[in-house]
DRENPAPA-951725 format. One record per residue (C-alpha): residue number from 1; residue in one letter; x, y, z. Coordinates in pm, 1 decimal, always signed. Layout:
PT  i  aa  xx  yy  zz
PT  NUM  a  X  Y  Z
...
END
This chain:
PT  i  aa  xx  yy  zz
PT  1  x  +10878.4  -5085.8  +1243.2
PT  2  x  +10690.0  -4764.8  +1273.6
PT  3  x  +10288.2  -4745.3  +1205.6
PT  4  x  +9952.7  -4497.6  +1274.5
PT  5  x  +9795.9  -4592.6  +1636.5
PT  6  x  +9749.9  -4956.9  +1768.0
PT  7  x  +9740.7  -5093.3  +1445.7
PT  8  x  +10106.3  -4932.7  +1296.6
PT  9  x  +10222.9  -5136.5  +1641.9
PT  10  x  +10071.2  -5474.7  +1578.9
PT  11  x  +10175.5  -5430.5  +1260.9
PT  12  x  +10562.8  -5429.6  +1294.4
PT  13  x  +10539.3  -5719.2  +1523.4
PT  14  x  +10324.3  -5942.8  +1316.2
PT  15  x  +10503.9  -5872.1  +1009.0
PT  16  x  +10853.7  -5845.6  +1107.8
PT  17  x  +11069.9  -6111.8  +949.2
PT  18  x  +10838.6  -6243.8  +693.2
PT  19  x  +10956.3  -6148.3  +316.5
PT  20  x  +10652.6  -6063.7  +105.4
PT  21  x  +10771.4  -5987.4  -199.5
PT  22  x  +10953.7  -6293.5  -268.5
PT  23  x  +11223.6  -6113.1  -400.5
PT  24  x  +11615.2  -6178.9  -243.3
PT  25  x  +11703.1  -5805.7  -209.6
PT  26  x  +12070.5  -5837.4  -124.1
PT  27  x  +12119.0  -5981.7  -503.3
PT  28  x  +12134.5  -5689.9  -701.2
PT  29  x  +12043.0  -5837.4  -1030.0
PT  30  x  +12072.5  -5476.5  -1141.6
PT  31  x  +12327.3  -5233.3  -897.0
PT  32  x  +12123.9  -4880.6  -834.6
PT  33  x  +12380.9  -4590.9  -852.7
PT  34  x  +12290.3  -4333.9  -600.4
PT  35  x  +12255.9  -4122.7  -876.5
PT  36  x  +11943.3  -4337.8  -992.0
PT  37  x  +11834.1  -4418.5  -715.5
PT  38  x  +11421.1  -4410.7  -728.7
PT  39  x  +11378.1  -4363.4  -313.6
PT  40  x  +11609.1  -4043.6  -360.1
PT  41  x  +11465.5  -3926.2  -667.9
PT  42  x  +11146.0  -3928.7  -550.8
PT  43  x  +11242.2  -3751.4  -175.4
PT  44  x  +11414.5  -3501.4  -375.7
PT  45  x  +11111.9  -3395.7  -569.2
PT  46  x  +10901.5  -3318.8  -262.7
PT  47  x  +10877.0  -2953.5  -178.1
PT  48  x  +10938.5  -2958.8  +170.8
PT  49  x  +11167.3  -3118.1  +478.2
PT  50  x  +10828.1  -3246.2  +623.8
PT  51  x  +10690.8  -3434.9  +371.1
PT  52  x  +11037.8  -3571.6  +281.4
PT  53  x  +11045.3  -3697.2  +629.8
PT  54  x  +10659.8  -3854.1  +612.3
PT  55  x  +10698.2  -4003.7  +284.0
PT  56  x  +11097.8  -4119.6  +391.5
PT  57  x  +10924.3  -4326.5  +658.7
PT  58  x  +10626.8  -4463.7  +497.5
PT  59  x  +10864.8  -4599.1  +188.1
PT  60  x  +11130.6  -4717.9  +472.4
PT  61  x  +10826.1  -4940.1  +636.0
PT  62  x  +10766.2  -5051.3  +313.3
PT  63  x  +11111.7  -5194.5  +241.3
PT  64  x  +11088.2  -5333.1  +579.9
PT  65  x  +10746.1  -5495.6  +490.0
PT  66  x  +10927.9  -5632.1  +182.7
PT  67  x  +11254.2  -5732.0  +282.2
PT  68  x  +11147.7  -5871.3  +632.7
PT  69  x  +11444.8  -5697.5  +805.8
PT  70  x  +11287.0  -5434.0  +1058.2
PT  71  x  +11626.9  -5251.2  +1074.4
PT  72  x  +11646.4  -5129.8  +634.3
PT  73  x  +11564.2  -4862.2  +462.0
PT  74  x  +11428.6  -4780.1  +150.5
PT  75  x  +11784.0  -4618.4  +9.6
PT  76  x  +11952.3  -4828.3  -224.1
PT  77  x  +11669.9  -5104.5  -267.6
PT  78  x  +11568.5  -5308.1  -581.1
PT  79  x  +11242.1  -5097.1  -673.3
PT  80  x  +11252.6  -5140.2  -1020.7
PT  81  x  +11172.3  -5548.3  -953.7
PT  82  x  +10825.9  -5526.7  -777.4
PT  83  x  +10571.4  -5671.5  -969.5
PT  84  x  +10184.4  -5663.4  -952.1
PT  85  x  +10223.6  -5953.7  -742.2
PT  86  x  +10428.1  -5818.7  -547.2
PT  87  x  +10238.4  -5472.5  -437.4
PT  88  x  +9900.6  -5662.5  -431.3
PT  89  x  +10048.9  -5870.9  -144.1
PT  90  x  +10177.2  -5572.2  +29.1
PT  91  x  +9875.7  -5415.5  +37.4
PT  92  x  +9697.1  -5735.9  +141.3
PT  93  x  +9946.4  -5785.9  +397.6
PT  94  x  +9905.9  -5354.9  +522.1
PT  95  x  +9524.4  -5444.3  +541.5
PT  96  x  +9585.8  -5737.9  +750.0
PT  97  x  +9775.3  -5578.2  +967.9
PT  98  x  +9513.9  -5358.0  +1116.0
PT  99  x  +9640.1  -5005.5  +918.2
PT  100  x  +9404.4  -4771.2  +864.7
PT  101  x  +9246.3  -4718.2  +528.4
PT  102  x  +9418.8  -4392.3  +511.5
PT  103  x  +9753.9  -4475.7  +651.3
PT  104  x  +9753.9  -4792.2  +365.5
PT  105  x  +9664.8  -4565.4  +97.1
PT  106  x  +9911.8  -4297.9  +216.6
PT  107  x  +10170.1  -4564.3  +199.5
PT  108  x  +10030.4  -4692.1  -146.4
PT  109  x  +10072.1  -4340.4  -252.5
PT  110  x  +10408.9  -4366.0  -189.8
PT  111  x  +10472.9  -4654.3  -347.0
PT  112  x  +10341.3  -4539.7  -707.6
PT  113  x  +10575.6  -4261.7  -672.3
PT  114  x  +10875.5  -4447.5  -608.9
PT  115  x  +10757.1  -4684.7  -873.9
PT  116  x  +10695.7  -4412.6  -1130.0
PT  117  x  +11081.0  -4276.4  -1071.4
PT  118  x  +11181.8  -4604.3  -1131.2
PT  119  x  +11043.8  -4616.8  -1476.4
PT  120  x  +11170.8  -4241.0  -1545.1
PT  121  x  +11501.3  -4315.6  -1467.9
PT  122  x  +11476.9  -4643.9  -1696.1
PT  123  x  +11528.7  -4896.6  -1444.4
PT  124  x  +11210.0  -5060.8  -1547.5
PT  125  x  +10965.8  -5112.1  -1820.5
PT  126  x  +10647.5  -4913.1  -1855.8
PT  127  x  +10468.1  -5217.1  -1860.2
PT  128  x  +10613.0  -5363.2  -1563.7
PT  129  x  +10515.1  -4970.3  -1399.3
PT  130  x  +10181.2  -4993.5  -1474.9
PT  131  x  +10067.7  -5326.1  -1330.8
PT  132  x  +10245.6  -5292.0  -1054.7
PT  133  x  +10045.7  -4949.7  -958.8
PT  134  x  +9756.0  -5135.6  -1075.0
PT  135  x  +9648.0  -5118.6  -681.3
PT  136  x  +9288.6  -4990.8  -589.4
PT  137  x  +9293.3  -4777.6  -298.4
PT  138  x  +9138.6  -4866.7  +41.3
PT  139  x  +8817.6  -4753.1  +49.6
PT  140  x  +8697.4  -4647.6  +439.6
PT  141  x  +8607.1  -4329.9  +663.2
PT  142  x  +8712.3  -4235.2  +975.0
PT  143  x  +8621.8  -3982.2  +1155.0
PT  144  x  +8884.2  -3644.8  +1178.8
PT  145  x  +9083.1  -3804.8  +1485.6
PT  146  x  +9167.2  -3530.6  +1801.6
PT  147  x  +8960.7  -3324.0  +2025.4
PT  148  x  +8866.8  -2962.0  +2035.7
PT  149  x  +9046.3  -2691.1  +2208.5
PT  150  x  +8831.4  -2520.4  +2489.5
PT  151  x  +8874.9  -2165.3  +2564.7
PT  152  x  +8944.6  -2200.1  +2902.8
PT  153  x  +9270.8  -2432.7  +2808.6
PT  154  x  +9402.6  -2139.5  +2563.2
PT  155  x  +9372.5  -1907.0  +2823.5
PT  156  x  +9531.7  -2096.0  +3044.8
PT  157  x  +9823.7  -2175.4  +2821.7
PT  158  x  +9886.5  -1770.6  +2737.7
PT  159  x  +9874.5  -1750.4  +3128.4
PT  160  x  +10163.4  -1956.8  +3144.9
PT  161  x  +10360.8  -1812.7  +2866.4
PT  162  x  +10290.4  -1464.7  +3038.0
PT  163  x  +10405.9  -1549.4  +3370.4
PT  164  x  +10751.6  -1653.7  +3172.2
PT  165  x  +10959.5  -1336.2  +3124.7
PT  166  x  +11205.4  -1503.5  +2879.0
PT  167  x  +11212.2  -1464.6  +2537.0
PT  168  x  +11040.1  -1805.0  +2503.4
PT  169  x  +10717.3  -1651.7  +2657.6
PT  170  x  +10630.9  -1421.0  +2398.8
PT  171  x  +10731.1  -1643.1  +2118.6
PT  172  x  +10523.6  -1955.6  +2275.1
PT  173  x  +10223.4  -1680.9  +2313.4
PT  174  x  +10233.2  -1615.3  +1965.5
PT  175  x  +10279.3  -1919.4  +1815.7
PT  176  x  +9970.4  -2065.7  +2037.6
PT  177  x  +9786.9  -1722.8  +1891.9
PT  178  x  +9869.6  -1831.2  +1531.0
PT  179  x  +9767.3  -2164.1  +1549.0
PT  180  x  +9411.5  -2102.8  +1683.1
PT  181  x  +9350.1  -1760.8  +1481.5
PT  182  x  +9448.0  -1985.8  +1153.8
PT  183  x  +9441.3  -2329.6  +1165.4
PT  184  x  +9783.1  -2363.1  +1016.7
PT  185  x  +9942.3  -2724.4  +992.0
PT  186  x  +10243.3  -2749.9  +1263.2
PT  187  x  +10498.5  -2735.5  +921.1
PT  188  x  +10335.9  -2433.7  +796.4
PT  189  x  +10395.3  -2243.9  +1158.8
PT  190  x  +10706.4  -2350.5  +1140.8
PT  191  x  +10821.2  -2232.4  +777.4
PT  192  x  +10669.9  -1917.1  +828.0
PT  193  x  +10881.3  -1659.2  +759.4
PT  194  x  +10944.4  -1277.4  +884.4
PT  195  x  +10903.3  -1117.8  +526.7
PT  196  x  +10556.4  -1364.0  +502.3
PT  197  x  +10402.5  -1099.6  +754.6
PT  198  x  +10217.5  -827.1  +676.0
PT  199  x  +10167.5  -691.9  +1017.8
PT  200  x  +9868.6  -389.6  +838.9
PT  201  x  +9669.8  -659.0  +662.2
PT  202  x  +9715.8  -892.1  +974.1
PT  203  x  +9810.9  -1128.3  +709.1
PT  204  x  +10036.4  -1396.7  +665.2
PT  205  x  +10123.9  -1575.6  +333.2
PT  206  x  +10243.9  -1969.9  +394.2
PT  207  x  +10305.7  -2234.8  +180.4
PT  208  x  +10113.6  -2558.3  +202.9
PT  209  x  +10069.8  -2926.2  +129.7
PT  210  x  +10201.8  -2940.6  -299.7
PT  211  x  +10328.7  -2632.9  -268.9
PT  212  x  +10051.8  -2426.4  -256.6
PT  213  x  +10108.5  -2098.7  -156.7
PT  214  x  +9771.6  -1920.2  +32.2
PT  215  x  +9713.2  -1603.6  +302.4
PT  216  x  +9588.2  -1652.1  +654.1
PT  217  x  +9482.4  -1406.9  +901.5
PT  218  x  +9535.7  -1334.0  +1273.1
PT  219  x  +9271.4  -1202.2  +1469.9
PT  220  x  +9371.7  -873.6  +1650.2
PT  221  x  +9416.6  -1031.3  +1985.9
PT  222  x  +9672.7  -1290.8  +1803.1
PT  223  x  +9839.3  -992.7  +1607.2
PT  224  x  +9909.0  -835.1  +1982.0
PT  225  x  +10104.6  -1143.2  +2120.0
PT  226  x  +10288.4  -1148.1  +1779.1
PT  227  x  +10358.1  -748.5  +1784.3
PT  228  x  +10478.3  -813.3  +2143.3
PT  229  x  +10716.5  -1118.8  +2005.8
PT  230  x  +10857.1  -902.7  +1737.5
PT  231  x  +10937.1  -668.9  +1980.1
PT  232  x  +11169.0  -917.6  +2131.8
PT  233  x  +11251.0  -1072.8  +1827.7
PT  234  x  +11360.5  -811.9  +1591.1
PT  235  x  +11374.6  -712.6  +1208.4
PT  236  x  +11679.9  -982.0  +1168.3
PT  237  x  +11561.8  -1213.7  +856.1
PT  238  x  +11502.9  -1571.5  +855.8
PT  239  x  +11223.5  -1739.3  +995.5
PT  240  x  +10890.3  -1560.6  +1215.8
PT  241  x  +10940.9  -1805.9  +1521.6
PT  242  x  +11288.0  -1943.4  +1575.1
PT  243  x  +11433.2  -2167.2  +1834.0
PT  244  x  +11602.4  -2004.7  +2160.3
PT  245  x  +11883.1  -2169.0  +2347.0
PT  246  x  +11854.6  -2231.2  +2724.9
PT  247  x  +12077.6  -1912.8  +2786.8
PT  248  x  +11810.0  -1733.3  +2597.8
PT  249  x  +11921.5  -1660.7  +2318.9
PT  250  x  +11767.7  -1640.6  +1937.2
PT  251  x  +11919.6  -1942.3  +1774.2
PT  252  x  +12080.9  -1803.4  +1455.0
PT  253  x  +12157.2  -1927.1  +1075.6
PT  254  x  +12425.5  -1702.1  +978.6
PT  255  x  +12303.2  -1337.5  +949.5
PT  256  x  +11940.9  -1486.7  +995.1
PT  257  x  +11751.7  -1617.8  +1256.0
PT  258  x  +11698.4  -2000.9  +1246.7
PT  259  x  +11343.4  -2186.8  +1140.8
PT  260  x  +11192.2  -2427.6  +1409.9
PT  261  x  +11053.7  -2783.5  +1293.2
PT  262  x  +10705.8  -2920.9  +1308.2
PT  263  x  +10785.6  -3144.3  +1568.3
PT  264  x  +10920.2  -2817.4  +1823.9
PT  265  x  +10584.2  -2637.4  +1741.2
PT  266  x  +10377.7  -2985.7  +1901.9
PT  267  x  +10649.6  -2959.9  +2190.9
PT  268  x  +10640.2  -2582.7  +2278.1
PT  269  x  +10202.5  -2660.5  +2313.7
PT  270  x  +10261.2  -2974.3  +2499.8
PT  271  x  +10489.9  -2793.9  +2782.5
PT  272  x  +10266.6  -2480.9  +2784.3
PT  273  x  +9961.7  -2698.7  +2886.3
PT  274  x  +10101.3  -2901.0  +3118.9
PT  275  x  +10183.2  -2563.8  +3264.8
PT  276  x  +9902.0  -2470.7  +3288.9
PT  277  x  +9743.2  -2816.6  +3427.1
PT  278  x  +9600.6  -2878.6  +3084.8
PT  279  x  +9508.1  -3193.0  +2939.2
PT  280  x  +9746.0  -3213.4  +2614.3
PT  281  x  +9654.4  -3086.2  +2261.6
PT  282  x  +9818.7  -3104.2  +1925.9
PT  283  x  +9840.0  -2868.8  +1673.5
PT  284  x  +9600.6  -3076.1  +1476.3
PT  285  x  +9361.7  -3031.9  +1760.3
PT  286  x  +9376.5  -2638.5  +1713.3
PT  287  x  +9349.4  -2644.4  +1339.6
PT  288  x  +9013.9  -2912.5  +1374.8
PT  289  x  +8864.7  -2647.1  +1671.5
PT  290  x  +8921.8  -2388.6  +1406.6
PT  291  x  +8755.9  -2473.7  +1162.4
PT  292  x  +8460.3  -2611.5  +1334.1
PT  293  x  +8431.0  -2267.1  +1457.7
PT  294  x  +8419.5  -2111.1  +1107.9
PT  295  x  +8153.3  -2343.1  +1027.3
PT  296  x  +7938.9  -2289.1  +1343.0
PT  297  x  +7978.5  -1897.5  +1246.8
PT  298  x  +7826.5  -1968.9  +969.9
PT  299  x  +8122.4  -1893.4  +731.2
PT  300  x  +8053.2  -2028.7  +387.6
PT  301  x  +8238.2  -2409.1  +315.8
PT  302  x  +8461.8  -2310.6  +13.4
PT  303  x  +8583.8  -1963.8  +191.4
PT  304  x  +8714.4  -2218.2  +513.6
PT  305  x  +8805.1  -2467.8  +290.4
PT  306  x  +9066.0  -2174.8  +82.9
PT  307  x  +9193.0  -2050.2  +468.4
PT  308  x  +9295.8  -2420.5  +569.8
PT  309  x  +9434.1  -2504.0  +255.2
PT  310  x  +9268.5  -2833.4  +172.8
PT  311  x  +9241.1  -2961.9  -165.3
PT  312  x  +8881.5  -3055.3  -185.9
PT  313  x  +8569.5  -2938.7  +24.0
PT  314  x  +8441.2  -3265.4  +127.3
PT  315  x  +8777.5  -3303.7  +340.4
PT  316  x  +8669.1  -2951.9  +536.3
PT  317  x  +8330.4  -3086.4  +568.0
PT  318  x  +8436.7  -3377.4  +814.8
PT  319  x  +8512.7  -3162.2  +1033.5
PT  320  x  +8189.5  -2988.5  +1039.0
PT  321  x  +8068.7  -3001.2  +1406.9
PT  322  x  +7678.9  -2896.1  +1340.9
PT  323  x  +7539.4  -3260.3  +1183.3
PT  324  x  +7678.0  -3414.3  +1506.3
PT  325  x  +7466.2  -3160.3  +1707.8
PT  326  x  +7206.5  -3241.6  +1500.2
PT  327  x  +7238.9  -3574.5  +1541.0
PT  328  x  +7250.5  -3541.0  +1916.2
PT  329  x  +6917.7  -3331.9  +1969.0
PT  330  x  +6752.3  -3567.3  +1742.0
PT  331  x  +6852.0  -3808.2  +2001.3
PT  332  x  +6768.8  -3660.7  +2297.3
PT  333  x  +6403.5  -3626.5  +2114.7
PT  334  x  +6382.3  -4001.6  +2242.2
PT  335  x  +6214.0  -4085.3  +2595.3
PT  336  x  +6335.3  -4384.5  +2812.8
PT  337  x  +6078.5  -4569.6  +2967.3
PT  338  x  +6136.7  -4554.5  +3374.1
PT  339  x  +6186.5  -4860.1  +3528.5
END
C-alpha cells in the first residue's frame, strides 16, 4: 500500500489485512455495472491525467484500507454500502496510522466524491450520503515541505544542459528556465502547449489545479533558453516540451509533437543536477524558491498568489520566507552565558 513519507509506509504495513469496514466486499449485494460505477464516474470528471492519477491512488488505498487486501483497487467496489460507521473508522484508522493531516484529508476528500457519485447515480440514498460524509477534517499545519533552490545549483544545471549538444540540452535548459521564472506545478510544465506561448508578451497561458486557466511570465534570460529550444524544436503543434527518443529524435503524436508527463519533468531536473554534482531538487522545490523570492521583493501577496495559481492567500503565505528571518534575528538578539 502506497502513503506520504514514513508514515504512508508504516501505514500499509500496520494496516494491511485488517478489514475496517466490516463489510464482505466480494458479496455484491448490489452488482455495479461499469457504466455506474462511482470510482469511474468520479475519475472521469477530473480535468486532468494528473489528478486522475492522484485521486486513482488515494481511492485505491482506500479500498485497500477497507477491504484488507493490499493488492485491490477501487474499480468495481461496493461504495454505495459505507456507512458513517464505516468512514469514521477509516479515518480513525488513517490517523492512527501516522498520515499526515493533509494526506488524510486529501484522501477524505476523495472519499466524499466517490460517495457523492454514488448517490447521483442512485446506488444509494441521500441519507445514507450524507452521514457517511459527515467526517470533520483533520485539523494540523505543517510546514511547506522541500528546500530552496540556490543560484549556484541553477547555474550549474544550465551548465550541464549546455555542454549537451543534443536536442535534449536545449529543451532541459528551458524547461529548468520555466520552472524557476514561474513557479509552475510539474503538470502544468508539462501540459503546456506551443500555441499557449506568446513569445512578445513573454507570456504563457496554463491551466491549473480545477481547471483554472491563468498567464505566467518568463523572465528574459528564461525566454532566451526557450527561443533557443524552439529553434530546435520547430512550429510543429502539440505540446511546448516533448519527449525525445535516445536517437534524438522529437517524439511525435501524429502530425504533432507529443506532451511529456509530470513525472519526466521531476526526472529531466534530477539527471541535470546530478550532472552537475548537485544535491537533488524537485519541481516543488523551484516553485517554493519562487515564490519566496516574490515575497522577499516585496511583490504584493494577492499578485503572487494569482501567478502560482493557488486558491486562497493564506496557502501562498506559508511559504513566506521573511517571518522565519524574523524569527531568527530575534533569536540571535539572545546572549549565551560563557562557560
Amino acid at each position: 500500500m502506497a502513503g506520504s513519507g514514513a508514515g504512508k509506509s508504516s501505514a500499509g504495513k500496520s494496516l494491511a489485512g485488517t478489514s475496517l469496514s466490516g463489510i464482505d466486499w466480494s458479496d455484491r449485494t448490489v452488482v455495479v455495472s461499469p457504466n455506474a460505477d462511482p470510482y469511474r464516474a468520479y475519475l472521469d470528471s477530473l480535468g486532468s491525467a494528473e489528478s486522475r492519477r492522484t485521486m486513482r491512488g488515494c481511492l485505491d488505498r482506500i479500498a485497500q484500507l477497507l477491504s484488507g487486501d493490499a493488492d485491490t483497487t477501487g474499480e468495481g467496489q461496493p461504495w454505495h454500502l459505507l456507512r458513517y460507521e464505516h468512514t469514521s473508522r477509516l479515518r480513525a484508522a488513517m490517523i492512527d496510522a501516522g498520515w499526515s493531516g493533509a494526506y488524510v484529508n486529501k484522501h477524505l476528500a476523495a472519499l466524499r466524491r466517490v460517495l457523492k457519485e454514488a448517490w447521483r447515480l442512485d446506488l444509494m440514498a441521500a441519507d445514507d450520503y450524507q452521514r457517511a460524509c459527515d467526517l470533520q477534517p483533520v485539523k494540523a499545519t505543517r510546514l511547506p515541505v522541500g528546500q530552496q533552490v540556490d543560484g549556484e545549483a541553477l547555474g550549474a544545471a544550465l551548465y550541464a544542459c549546455d555542454a549537451d549538444p543534443g536536442p535534449a540540452g536545449a529543451r532541459d535548459a528551458a524547461v529548468l528556465a520555466t520552472l524557476y521564472s514561474t513557479g509552475c506545478r510539474r503538470s502544468e510544465i508539462a501540459s503546456m502547449r506551443l500555441a499557449d506561448y506568446d513569445a512578445s508578451e513573454r507570456a504563457i497561458r496554463i491551466v491549473g489545479k480545477g481547471n483554472k486557466e491563468r498567464a505566467v511570465y518568463v523572465t528574459e534570460a528564461a525566454q532566451a533558453r526557450i527561443e533557443r529550444w524552439m529553434a530546435v524544436r520547430g512550429n510543429t503543434p502539440g505540446a511546448l516540451f516533448c519527449p525525445i527518443n535516445k536517437a534524438g529524435a522529437l517524439r511525435r503524436s501524429g502530425n504533432q509533437l507529443s506532451g511529456m508527463t509530470g513525472q519526466a519533468i521531476a526526472d529531466l531536473l534530477t539527471k541535470r543536477l546530478v550532472e552537475a554534482g548537485q544535491r537533488r531538487h524537485t519541481p516543488h522545490d523551484f516553485r517554493r524558491t519562487f515564490i519566496g523570492e516574490l515575497l522577499d521583493a516585496g511583490v504584493d501577496l494577492a499578485i503572487t498568489q494569482s501567478l502560482v495559481g493557488h486558491a486562497s492567500p493564506a496557502t501562498t503565505a506559508r511559504y513566506d520566507r521573511r517571518p522565519a528571518r524574523r524569527s531568527r534575528e530575534a533569536v540571535d538578539r539572545l546572549q549565551l552565558p560563557e562557560s
